[in-house]
C-alpha positions in Angstrom: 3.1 -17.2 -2.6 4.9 -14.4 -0.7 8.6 -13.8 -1.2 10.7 -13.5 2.1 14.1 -12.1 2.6 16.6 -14.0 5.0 20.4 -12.8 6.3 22.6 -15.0 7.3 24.4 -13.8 10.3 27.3 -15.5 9.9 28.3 -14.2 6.7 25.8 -11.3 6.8 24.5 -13.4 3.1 21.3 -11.8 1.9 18.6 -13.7 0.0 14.7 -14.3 -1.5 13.0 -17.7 -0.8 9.0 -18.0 -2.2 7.1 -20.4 0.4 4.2 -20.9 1.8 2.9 -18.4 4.6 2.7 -22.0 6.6 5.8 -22.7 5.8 8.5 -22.5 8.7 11.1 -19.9 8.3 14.5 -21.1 6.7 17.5 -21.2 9.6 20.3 -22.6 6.7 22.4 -20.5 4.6 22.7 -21.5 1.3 26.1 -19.3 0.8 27.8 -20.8 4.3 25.8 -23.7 4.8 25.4 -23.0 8.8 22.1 -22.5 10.5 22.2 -19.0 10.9 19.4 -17.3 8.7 16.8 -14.8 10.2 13.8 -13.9 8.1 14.0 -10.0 7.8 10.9 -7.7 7.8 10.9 -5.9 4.8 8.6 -3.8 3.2 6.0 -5.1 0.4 6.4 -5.3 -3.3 3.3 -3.7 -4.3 1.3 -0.9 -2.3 -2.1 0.2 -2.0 -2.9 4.0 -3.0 -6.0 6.2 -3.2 -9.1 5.8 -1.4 -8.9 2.3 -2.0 -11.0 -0.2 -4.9 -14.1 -0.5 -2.1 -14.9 2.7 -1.7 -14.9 3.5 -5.6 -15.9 0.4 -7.2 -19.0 -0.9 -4.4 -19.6 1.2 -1.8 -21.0 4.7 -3.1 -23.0 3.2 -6.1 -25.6 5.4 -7.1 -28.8 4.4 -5.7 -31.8 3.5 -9.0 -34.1 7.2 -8.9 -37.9 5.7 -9.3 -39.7 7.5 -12.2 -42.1 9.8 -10.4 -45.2 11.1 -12.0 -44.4 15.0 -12.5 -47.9 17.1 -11.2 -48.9 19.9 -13.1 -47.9 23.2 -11.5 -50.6 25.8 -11.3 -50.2 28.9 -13.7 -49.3 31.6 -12.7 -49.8 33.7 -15.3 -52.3 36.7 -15.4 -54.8 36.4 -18.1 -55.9 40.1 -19.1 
């Protein structure tokens, strides 16, 4: 579950609730008690870096080489 910051505008309170995405955002302060909270937009705990675990781990796999039969060259070296 995702961790969402609310300030109460009231008394400019700032704190973490854990809910639901489905949940509906919280409007009471628990410091002031008056319906006054605004869900902030904040950024994430956790980013994503480098070219990302699809393109290393899935995508470019190395495609099985088939075992061809090699064919003998001709020589080319002079007999005297």
């Amino acid at each position: 579950m995702p961790i969402y910051e609310y300030q109460c505008n009231a008394c400019e309170h700032t704190f973490d609730l854990i809910q639901k995405i489905a949940d509906k955002p919280v409007k009471k302060c628990p410091e002031c008690g008056k319906n006054k909270a605004q869900k902030l937009v904040s950024a994430p705990s956790f980013q994503l870096k480098g070219t990302g675990w699809y393109e290393t781990d899935f995508k470019n796999k190395p495609e099985k080489t088939k075992s061809e039969p090699k064919t003998a060259e001709p020589a080319t070296a002079t007999e005297e």
